[in-house]
C-alpha positions in Angstrom: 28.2 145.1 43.8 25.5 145.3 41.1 23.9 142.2 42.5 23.9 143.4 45.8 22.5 147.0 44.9 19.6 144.9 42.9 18.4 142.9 45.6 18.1 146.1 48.0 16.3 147.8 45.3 14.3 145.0 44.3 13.5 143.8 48.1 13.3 147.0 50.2 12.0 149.1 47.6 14.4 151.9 47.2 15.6 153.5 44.1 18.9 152.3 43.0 20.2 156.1 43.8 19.3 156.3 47.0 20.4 152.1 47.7 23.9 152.5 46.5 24.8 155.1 49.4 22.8 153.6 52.1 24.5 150.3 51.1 28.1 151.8 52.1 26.7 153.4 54.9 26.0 150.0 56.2 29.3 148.8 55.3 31.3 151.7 56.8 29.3 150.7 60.3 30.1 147.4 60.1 33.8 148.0 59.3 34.1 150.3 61.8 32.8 147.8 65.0 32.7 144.0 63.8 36.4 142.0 64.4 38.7 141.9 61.4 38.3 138.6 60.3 34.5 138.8 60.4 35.1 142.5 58.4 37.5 140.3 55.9 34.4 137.6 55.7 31.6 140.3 54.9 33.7 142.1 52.5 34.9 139.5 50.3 31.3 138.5 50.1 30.8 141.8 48.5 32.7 142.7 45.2 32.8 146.4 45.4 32.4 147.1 48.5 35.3 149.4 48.9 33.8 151.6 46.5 30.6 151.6 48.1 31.8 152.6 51.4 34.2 155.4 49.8 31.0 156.6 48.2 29.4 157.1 50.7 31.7 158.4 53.3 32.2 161.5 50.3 28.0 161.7 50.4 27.7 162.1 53.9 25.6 164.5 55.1 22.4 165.3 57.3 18.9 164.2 58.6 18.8 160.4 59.0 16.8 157.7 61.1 15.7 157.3 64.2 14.1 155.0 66.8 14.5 151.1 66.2 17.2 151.0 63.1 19.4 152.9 66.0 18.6 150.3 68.7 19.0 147.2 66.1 22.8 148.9 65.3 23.3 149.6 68.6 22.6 145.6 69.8 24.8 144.8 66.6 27.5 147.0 67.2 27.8 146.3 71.3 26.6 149.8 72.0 29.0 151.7 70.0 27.5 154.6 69.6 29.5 157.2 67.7 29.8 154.5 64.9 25.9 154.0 65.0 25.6 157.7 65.2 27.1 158.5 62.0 25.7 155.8 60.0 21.7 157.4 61.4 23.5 160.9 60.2 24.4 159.1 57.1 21.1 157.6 55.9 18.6 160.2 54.6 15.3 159.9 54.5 15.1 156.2 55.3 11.8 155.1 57.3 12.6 153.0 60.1 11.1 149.6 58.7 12.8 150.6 54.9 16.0 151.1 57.4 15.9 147.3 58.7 15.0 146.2 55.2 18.0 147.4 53.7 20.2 146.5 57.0 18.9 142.9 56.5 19.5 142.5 53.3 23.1 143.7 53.4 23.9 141.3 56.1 21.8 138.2 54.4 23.5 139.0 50.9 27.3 138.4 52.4 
């Protein structure tokens, strides 16, 4: 988890504070609309990863991101848009190019 948390920090250049959250935020997402085996896949790539999407389902709250982090979760998720809802709910004060950062670097670290 650590490891992961680093790189974001590191290559998207958020605080470790605000990474760890946004992290599980990402995580939840992708639970919630990838196929179970691909789910099983990403989180055993992950150690921790349970913890991070616990955290940050208990640190949900408001404002969020628009504009194309919404449309890139949207083509990942086949259009499911409650899911990609709450995660834009979930992830405060993210720019939109900080928001892909941190969604690529999720997906290339599993």
């Amino acid at each position: 988890m650590q490891d992961l948390i680093n790189r974001v920090v590191q290559n998207v250049g958020i605080d470790a504070g605000v990474a760890q959250p946004a992290i599980g935020v990402v995580l939840n997402l992708l639970n919630s609309v990838l196929p179970d085996g691909v789910v099983s896949s990403l989180m055993g790539a992950i150690p921790g990863a349970d913890a991070l999407m616990s955290a940050a389902d208990s640190q949900a709250g408001s404002g969020g991101i628009t504009g194309m982090l919404g449309g890139a979760l949207s083509s990942v998720t086949g259009g499911s848009t409650g899911a990609v809802t709450k995660a834009l709910g979930q992830l405060q004060g993210l720019d939109t190019n900080t928001s892909k950062s941190l969604l690529g670097e999720v997906v290339g670290f599993a």
